[in-house]
BALOBA-1460 file (C-alpha; in Angstrom, 3 decimals):
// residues 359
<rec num="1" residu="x" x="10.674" y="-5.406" z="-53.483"/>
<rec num="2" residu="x" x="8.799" y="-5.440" z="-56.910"/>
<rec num="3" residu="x" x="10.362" y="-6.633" z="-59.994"/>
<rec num="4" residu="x" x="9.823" y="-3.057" z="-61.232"/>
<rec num="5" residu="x" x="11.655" y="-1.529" z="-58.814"/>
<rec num="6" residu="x" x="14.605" y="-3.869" z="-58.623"/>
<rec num="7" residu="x" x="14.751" y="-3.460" z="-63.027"/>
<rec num="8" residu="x" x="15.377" y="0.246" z="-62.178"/>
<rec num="9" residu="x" x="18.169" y="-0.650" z="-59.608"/>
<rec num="10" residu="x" x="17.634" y="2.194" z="-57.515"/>
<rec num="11" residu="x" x="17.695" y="0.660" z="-53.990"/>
<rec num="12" residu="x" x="17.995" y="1.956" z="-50.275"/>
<rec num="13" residu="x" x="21.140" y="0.550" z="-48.515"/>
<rec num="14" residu="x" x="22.856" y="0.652" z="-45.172"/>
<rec num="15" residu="x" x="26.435" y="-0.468" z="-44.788"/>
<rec num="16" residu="x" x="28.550" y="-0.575" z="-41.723"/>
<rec num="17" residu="x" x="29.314" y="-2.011" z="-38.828"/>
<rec num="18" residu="x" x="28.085" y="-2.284" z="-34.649"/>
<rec num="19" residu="x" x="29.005" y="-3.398" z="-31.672"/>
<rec num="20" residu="x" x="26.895" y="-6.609" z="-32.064"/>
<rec num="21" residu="x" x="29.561" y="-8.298" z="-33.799"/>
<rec num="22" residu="x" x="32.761" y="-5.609" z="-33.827"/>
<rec num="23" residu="x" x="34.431" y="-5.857" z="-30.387"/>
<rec num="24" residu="x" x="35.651" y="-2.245" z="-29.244"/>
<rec num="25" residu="x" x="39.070" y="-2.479" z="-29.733"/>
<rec num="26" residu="x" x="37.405" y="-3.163" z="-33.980"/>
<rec num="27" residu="x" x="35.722" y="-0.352" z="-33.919"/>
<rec num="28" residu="x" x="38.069" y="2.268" z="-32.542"/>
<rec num="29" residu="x" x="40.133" y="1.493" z="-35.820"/>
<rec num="30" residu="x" x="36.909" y="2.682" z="-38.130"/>
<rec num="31" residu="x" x="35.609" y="5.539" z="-35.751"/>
<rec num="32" residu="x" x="35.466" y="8.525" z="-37.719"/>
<rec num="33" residu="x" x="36.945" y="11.869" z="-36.182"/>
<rec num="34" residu="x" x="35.008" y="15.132" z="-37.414"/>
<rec num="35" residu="x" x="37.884" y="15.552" z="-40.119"/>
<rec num="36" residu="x" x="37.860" y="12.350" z="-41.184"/>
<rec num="37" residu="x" x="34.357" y="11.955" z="-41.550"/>
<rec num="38" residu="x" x="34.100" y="15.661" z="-43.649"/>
<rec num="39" residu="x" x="37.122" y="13.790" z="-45.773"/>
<rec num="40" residu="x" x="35.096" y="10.877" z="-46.056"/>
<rec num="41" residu="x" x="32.049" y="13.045" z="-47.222"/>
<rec num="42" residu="x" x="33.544" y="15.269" z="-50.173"/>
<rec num="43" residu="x" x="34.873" y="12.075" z="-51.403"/>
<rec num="44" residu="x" x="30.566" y="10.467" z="-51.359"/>
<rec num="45" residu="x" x="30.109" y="13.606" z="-53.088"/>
<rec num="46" residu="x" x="32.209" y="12.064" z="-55.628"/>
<rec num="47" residu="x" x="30.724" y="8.717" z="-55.904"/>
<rec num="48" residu="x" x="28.615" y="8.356" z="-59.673"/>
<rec num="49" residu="x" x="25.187" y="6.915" z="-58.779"/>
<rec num="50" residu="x" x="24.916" y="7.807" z="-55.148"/>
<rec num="51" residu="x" x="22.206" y="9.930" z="-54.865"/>
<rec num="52" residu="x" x="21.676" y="10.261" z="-51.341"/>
<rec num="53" residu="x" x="23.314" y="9.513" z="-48.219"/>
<rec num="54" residu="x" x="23.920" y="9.995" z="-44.699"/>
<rec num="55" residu="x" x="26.730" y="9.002" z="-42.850"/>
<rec num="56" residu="x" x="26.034" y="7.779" z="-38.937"/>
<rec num="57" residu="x" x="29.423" y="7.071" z="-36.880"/>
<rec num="58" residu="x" x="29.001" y="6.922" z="-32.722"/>
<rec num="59" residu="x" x="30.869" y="5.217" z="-30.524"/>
<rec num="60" residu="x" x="29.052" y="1.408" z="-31.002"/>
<rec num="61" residu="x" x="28.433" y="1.720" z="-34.608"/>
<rec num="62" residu="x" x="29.323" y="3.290" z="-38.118"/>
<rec num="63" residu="x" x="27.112" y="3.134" z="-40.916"/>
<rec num="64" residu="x" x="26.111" y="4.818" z="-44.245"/>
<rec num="65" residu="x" x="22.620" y="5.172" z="-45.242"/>
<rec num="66" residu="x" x="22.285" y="5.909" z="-48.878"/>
<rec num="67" residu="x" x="20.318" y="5.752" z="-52.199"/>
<rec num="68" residu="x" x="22.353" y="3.972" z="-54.976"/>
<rec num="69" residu="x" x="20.622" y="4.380" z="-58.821"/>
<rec num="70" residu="x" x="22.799" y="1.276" z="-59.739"/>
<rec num="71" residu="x" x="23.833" y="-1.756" z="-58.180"/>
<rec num="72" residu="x" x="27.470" y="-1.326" z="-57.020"/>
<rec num="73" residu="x" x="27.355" y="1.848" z="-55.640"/>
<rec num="74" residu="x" x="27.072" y="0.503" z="-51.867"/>
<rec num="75" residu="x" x="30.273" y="-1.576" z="-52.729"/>
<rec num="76" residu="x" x="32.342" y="1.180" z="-53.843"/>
<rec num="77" residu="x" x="30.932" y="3.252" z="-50.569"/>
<rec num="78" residu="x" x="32.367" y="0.525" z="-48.753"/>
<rec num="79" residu="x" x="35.866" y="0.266" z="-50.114"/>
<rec num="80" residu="x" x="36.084" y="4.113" z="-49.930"/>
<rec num="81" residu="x" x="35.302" y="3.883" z="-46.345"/>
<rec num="82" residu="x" x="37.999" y="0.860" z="-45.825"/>
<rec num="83" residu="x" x="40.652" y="3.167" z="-47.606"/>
<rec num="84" residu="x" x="40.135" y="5.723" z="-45.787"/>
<rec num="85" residu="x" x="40.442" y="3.884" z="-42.391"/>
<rec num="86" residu="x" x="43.486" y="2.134" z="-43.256"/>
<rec num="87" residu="x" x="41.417" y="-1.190" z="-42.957"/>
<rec num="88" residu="x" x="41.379" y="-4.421" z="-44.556"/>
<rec num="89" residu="x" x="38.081" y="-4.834" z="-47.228"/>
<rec num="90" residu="x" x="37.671" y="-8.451" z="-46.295"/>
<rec num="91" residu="x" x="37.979" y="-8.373" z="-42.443"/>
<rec num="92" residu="x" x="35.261" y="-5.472" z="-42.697"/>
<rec num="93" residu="x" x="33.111" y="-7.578" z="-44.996"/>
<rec num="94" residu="x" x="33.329" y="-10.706" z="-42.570"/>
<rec num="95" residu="x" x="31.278" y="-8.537" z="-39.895"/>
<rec num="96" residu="x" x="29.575" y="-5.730" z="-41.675"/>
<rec num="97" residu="x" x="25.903" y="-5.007" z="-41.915"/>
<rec num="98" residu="x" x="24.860" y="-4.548" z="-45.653"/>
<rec num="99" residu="x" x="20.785" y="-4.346" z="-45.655"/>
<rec num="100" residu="x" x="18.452" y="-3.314" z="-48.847"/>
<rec num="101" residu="x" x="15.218" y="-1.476" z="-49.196"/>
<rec num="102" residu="x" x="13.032" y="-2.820" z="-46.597"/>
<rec num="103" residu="x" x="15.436" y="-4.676" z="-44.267"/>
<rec num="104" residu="x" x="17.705" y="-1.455" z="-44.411"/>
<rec num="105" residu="x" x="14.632" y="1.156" z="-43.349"/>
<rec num="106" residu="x" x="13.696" y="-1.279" z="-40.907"/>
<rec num="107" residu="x" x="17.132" y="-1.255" z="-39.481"/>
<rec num="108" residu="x" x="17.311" y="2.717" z="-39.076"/>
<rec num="109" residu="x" x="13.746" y="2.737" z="-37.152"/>
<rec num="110" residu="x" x="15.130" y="0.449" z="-34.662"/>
<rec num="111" residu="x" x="18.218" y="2.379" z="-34.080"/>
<rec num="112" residu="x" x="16.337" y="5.101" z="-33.797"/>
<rec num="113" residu="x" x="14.445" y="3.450" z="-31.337"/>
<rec num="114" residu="x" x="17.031" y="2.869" z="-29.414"/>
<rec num="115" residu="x" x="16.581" y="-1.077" z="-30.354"/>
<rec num="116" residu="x" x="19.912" y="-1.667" z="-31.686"/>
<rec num="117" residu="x" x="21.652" y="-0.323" z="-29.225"/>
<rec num="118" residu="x" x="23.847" y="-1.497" z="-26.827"/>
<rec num="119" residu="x" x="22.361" y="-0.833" z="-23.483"/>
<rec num="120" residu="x" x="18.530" y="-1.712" z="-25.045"/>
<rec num="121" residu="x" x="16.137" y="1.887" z="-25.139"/>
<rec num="122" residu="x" x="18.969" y="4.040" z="-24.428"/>
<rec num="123" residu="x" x="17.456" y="7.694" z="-25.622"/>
<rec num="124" residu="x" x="21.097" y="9.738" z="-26.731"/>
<rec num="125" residu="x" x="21.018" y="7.686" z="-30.047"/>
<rec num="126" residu="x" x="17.915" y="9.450" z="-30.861"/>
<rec num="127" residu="x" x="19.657" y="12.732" z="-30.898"/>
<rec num="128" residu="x" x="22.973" y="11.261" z="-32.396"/>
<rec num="129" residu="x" x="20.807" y="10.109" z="-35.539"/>
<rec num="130" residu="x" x="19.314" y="13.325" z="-35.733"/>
<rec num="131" residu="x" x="22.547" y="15.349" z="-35.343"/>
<rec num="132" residu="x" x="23.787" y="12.583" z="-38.721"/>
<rec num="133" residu="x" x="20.636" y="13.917" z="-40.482"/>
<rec num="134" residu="x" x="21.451" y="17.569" z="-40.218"/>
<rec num="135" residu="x" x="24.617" y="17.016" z="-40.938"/>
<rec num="136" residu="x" x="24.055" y="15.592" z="-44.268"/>
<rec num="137" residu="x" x="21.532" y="17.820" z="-44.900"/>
<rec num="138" residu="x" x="23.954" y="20.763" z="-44.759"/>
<rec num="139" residu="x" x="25.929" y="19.243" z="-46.939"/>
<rec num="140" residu="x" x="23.020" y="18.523" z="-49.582"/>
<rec num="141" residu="x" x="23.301" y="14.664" z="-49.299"/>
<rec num="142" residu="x" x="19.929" y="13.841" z="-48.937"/>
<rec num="143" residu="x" x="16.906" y="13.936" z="-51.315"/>
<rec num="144" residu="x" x="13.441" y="12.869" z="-51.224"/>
<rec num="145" residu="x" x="14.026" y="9.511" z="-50.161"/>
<rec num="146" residu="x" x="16.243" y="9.971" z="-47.165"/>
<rec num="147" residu="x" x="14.302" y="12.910" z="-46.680"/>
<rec num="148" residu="x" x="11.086" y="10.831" z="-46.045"/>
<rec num="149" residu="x" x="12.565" y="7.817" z="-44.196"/>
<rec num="150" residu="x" x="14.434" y="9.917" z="-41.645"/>
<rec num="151" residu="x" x="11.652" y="12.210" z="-41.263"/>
<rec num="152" residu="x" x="9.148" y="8.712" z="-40.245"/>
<rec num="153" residu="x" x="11.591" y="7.154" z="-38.344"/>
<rec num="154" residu="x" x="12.119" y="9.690" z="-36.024"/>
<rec num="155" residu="x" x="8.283" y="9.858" z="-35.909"/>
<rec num="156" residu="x" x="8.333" y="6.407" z="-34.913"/>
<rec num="157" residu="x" x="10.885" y="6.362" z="-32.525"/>
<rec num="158" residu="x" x="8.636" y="8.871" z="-30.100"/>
<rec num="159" residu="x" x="6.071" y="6.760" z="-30.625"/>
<rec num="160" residu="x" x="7.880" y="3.336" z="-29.263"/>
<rec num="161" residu="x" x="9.068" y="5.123" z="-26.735"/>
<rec num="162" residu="x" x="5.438" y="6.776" z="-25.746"/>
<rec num="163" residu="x" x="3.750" y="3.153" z="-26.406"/>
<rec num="164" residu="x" x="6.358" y="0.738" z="-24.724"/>
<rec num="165" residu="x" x="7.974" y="0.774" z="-21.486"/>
<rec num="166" residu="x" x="11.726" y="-0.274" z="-23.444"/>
<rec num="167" residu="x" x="13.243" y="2.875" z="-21.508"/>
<rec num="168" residu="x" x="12.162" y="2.108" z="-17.945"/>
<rec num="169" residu="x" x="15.446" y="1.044" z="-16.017"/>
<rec num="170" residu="x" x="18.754" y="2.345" z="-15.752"/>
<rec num="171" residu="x" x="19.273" y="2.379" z="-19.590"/>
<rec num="172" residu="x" x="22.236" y="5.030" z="-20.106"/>
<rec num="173" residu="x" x="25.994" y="4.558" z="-20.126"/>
<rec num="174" residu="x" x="25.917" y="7.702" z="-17.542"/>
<rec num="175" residu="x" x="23.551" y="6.013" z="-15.053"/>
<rec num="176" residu="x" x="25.072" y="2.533" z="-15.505"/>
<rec num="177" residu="x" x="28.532" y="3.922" z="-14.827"/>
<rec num="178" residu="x" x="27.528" y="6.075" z="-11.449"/>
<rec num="179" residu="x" x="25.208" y="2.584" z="-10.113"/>
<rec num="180" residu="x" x="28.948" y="0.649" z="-10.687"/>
<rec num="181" residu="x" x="30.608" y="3.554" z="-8.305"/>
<rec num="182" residu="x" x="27.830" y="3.092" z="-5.824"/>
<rec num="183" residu="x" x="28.940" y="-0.707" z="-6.013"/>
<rec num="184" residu="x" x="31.742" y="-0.047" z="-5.411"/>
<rec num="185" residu="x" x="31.713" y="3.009" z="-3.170"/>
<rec num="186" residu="x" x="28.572" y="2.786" z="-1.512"/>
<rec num="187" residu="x" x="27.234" y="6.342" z="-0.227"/>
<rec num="188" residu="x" x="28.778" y="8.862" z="-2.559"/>
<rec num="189" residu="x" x="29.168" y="11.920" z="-0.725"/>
<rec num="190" residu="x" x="32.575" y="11.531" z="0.146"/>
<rec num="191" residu="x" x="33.690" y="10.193" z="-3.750"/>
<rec num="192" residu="x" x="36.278" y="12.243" z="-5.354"/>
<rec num="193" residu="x" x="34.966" y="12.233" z="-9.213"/>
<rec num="194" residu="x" x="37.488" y="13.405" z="-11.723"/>
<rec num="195" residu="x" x="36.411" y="13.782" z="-15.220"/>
<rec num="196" residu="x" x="38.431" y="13.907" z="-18.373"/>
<rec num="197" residu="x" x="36.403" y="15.784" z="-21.134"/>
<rec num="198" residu="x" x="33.882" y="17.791" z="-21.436"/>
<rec num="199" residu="x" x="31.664" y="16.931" z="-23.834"/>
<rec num="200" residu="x" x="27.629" y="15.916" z="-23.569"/>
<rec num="201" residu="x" x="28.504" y="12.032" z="-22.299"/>
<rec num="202" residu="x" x="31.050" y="12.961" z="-19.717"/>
<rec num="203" residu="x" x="28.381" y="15.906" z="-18.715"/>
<rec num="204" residu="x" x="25.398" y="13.466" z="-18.318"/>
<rec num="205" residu="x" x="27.722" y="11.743" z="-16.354"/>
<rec num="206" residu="x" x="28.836" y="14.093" z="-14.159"/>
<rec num="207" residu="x" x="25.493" y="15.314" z="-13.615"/>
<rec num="208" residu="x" x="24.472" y="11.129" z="-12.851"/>
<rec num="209" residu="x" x="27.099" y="11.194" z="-9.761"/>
<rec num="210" residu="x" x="25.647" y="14.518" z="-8.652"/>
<rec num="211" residu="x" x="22.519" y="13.393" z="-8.316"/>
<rec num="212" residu="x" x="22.996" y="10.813" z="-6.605"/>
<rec num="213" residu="x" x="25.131" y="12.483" z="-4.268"/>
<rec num="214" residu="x" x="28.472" y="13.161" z="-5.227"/>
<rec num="215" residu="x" x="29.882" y="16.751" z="-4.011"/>
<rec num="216" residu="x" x="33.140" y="16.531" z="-5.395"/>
<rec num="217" residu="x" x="33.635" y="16.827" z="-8.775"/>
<rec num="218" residu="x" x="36.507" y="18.461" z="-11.073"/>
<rec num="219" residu="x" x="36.592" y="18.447" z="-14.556"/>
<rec num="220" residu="x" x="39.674" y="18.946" z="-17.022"/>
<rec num="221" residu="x" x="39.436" y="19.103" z="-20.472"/>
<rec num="222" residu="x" x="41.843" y="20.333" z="-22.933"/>
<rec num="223" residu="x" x="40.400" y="23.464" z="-23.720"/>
<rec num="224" residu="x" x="40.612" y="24.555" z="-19.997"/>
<rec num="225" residu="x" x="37.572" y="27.188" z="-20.889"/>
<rec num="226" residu="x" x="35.818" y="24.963" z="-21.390"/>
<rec num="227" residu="x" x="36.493" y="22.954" z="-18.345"/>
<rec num="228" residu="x" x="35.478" y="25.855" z="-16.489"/>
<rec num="229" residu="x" x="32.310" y="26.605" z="-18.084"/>
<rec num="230" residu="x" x="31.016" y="22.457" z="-17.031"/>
<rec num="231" residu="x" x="32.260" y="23.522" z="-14.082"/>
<rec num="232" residu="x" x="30.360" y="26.473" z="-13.271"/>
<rec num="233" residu="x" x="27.062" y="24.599" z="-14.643"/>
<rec num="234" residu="x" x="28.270" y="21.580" z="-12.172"/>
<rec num="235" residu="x" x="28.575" y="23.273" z="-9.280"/>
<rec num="236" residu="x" x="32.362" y="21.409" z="-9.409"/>
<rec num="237" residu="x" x="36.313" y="23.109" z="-9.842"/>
<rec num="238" residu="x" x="38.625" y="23.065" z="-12.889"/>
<rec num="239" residu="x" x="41.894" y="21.177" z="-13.263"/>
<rec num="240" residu="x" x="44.218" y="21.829" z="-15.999"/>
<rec num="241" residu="x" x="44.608" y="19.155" z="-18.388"/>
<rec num="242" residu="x" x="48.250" y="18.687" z="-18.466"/>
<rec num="243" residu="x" x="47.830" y="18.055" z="-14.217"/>
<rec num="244" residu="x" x="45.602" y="15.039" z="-14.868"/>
<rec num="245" residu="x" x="48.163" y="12.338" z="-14.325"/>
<rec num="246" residu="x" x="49.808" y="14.098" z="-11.938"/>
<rec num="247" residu="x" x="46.981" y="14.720" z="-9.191"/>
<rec num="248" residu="x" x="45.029" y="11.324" z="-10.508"/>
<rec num="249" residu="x" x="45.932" y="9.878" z="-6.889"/>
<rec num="250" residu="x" x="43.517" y="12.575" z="-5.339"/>
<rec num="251" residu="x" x="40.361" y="11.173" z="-6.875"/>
<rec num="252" residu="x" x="38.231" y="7.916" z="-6.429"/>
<rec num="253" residu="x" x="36.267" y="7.794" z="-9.554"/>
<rec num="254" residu="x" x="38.096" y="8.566" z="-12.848"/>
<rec num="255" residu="x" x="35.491" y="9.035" z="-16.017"/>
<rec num="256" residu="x" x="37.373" y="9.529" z="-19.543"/>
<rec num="257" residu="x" x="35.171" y="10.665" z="-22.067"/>
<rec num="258" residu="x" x="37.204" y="12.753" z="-24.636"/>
<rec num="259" residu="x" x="37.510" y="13.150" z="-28.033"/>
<rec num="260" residu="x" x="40.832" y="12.642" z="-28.524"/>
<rec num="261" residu="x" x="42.317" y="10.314" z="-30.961"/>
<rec num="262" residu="x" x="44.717" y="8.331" z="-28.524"/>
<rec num="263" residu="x" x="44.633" y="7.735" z="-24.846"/>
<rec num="264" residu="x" x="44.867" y="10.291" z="-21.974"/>
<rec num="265" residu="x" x="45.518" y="8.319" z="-19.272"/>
<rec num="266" residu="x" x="48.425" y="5.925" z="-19.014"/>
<rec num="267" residu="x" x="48.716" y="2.564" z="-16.895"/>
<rec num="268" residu="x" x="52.020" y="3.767" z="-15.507"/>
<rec num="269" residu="x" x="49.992" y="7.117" z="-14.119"/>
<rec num="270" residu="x" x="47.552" y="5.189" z="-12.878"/>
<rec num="271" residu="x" x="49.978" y="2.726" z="-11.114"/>
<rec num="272" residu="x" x="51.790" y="5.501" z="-9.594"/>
<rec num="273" residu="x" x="48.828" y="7.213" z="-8.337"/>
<rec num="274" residu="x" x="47.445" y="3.452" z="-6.750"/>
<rec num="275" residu="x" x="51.126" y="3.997" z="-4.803"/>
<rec num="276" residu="x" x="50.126" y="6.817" z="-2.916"/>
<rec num="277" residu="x" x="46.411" y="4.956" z="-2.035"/>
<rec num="278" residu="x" x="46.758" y="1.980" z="-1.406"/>
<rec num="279" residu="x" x="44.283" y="1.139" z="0.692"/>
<rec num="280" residu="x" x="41.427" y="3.013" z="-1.568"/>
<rec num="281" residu="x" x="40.402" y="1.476" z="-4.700"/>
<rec num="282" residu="x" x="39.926" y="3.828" z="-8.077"/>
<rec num="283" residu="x" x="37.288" y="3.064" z="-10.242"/>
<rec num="284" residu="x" x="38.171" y="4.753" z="-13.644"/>
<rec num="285" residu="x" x="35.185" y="4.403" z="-16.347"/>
<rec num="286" residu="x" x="36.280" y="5.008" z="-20.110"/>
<rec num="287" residu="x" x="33.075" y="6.145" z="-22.188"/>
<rec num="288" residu="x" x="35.505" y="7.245" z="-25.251"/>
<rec num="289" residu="x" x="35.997" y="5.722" z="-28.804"/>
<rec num="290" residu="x" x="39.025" y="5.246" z="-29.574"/>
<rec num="291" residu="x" x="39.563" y="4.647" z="-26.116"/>
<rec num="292" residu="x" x="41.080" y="7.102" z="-23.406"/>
<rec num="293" residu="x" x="42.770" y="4.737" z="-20.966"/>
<rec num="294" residu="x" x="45.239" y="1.942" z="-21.345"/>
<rec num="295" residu="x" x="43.831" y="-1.442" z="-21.366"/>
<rec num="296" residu="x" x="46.535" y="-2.489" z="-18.773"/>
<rec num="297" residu="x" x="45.302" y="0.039" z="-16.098"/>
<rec num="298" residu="x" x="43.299" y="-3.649" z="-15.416"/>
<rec num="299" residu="x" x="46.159" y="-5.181" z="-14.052"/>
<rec num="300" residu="x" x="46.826" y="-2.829" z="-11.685"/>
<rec num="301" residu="x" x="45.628" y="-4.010" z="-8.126"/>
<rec num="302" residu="x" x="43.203" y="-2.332" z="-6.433"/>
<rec num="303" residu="x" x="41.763" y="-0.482" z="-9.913"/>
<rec num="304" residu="x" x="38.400" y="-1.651" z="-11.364"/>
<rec num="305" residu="x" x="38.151" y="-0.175" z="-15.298"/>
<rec num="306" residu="x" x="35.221" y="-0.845" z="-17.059"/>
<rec num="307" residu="x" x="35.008" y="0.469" z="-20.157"/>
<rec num="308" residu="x" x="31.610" y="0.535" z="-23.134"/>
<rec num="309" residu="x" x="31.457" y="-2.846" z="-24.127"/>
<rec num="310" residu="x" x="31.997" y="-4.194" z="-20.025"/>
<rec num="311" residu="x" x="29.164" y="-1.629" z="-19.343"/>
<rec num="312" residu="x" x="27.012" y="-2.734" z="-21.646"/>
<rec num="313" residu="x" x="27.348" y="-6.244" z="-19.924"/>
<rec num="314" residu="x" x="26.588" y="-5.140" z="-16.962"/>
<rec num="315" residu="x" x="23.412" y="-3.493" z="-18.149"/>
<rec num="316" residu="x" x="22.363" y="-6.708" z="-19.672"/>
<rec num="317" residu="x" x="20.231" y="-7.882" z="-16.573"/>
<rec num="318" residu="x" x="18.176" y="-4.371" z="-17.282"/>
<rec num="319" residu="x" x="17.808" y="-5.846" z="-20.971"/>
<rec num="320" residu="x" x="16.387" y="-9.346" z="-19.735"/>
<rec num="321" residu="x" x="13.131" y="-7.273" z="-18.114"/>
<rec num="322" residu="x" x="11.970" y="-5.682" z="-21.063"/>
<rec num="323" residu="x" x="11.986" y="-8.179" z="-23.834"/>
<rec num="324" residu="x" x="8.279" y="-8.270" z="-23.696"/>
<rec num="325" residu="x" x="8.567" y="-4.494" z="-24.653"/>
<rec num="326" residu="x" x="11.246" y="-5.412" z="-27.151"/>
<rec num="327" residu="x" x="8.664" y="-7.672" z="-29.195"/>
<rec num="328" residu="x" x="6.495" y="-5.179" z="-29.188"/>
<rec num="329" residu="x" x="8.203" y="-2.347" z="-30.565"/>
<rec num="330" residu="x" x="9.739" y="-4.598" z="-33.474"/>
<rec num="331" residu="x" x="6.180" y="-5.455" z="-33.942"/>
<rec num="332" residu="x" x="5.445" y="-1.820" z="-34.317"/>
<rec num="333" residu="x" x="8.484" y="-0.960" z="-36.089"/>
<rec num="334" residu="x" x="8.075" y="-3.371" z="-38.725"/>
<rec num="335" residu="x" x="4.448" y="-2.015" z="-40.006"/>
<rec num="336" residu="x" x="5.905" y="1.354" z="-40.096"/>
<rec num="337" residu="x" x="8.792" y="-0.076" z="-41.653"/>
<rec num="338" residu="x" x="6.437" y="-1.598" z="-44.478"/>
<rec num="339" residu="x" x="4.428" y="1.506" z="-45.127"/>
<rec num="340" residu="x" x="7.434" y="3.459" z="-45.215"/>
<rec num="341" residu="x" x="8.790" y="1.206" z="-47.823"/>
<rec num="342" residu="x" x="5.594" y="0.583" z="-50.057"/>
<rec num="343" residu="x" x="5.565" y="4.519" z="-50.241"/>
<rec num="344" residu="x" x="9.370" y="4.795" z="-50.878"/>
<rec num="345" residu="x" x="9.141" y="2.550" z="-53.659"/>
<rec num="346" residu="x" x="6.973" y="4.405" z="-55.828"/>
<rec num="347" residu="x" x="9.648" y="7.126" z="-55.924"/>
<rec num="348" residu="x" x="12.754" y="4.423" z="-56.444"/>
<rec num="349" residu="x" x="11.055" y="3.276" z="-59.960"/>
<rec num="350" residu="x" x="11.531" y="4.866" z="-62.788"/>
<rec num="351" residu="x" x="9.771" y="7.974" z="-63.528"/>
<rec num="352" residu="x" x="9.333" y="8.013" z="-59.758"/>
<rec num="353" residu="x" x="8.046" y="11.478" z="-58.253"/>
<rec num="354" residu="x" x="11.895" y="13.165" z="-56.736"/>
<rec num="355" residu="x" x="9.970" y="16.350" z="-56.157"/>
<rec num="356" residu="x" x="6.925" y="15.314" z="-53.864"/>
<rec num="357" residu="x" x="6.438" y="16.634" z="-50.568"/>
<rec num="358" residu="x" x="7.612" y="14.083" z="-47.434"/>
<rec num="359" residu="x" x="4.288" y="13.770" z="-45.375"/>
């Protein structure tokens, strides 16, 4: 950065924290819920000297992308945060992500990209960073700056993934989870898939085992219209939430993916339900933050849970055949990221044009 610009102490940031060094049972304490996060928000709104932000929180990461006019501001963004969650300042500081000006647009292009991610050139961040972006501008959180760097980076995400092969494998959580039940299973025609939620993960999976072969498929959510409605677009049947535990022993494959802020499926149900199997394993697959089953559903016999973090592990060997793709979309990344910050700059110093148009 110039001397000029760091006088004026206007800087970009981005605060938070990933899976890369937050282990999942970490980051279920700081994931924000929709009410917590519009809490979270009107207090920002608050904050003297933040002039932009955005505020990304998915299940392997939350972060805050902002424009502070004077050093500090990221700090008090950060205890605000920590309040709000309940959590302990210096544990967060010991693993959080703070990045300035460069480093921090850098950092959004590769998420973006689908570089930071935890299964390497997985696409649905793409649209979660986009859905943070219209969020916060609704709200009338972002400015020129933001405005601009969004805008490129989600240029430059279509063109890593048009110029690079980082998205060829089995790169999803959906499609990672249904090659595990094929492991496990083998053919899955005759798999009984149960899912628990009904929102755009637990859909992509549903529509993963479908296609590669699974008939049976019911869905329960807690909204049991909505259940219905998947359903009907799944070709599958309804269940009613509250009968989840109780019929669990009817299904093979168990995939949680809910919203809710505590777990949905108990160890004991899923011991109980093992009881009237036993000689068929369950495979249950938690894609939810916090998480929706009970760690200890592990130490029941015969019951394989994997849940994001043991998924990404698995997709790990995908990972090791495209870092030649990996260097070159950093390589990319970084000249945009350069550009992008040379032309940010100019607006950051004093006198800086806040009104010009984002080409």
């Amino acid at each position: 950065m110039s001397e000029e610009a760091s006088n004026s102490g206007a800087q970009v940031f981005v605060l938070g924290a990933t899976h890369h060094r937050v282990p999942i049972e970490v980051r279920e304490r700081l994931a924000l819920g929709k009410e917590g996060a519009e809490v979270l928000r009107g207090e920002l709104a608050k904050v003297a000297g933040l002039r932009e932000y955005v505020l990304l929180s998915t299940c392997n990461r939350v972060e805050f992308y902002g424009v502070q006019e004077v050093p500090g501001v990221a700090e008090e963004v950060l205890s605000k945060f920590c309040r709000r969650q309940s959590f302990d300042e210096q544990q967060f500081r010991s693993f959080a992500i703070q990045l300035r000006n460069r480093d921090a647009i850098q950092h959004l292009l590769e998420v973006s990209s689908g570089l930071d991610s935890q299964m390497l050139g997985e696409t649905e961040i793409f649209g979660q960073v986009k859905d943070a972006y219209s969020a916060a501008q609704d709200k009338g959180s972002t400015g020129v700056v933001l405005n601009r760097v969004f805008q490129k980076a989600f240029q430059a995400a279509k063109r890593v993934r048009t110029e690079t092969a980082i998205t060829i494998g089995q790169v999803s959580v959906a499609n990672v989870a249904v090659d595990l039940a094929q492991d496990i299973f083998g053919s899955l025609e005759e798999t009984r898939v149960l899912l628990i939620g009904a929102g755009e993960i637990g859909e992509k999976t549903a529509q993963a085992f479908k296609s590669r072969g699974a008939f049976s498929i019911t869905v329960a959510s807690r909204r049991f219209e909505r259940a219905v409605e998947l359903a009907e677009t799944l070709g599958a049947s309804a269940l009613p939430f509250e009968q989840r535990e109780h019929r669990l022993h009817e299904f093979d494959a168990v995939v949680c993916a809910t919203a809710a802020p505590d777990t949905v499926l108990s160890a004991e149900a899923v011991h109980h339900a093992l009881r009237k199997r036993p000689a068929r394993p369950m495979l249950c697959l938690d894609l939810a933050l916090p998480r929706d089953i009970e760690p200890g559903v592990a130490k029941t016999e015969n019951v394989y849970l994997y849940n994001l973090d043991d998924l990404a592990k698995v997709a790990e060997e995908n990972r090791k055949a495209r870092e030649a793709e990996v260097a070159k979309a950093r390589a990319l990344l970084g000249e945009k990221a350069e550009s992008l910050w040379q032309a940010v700059m100019k607006r950051l110093m004093p006198g800086g044009d806040d009104q010009g148009r984002d080409t």
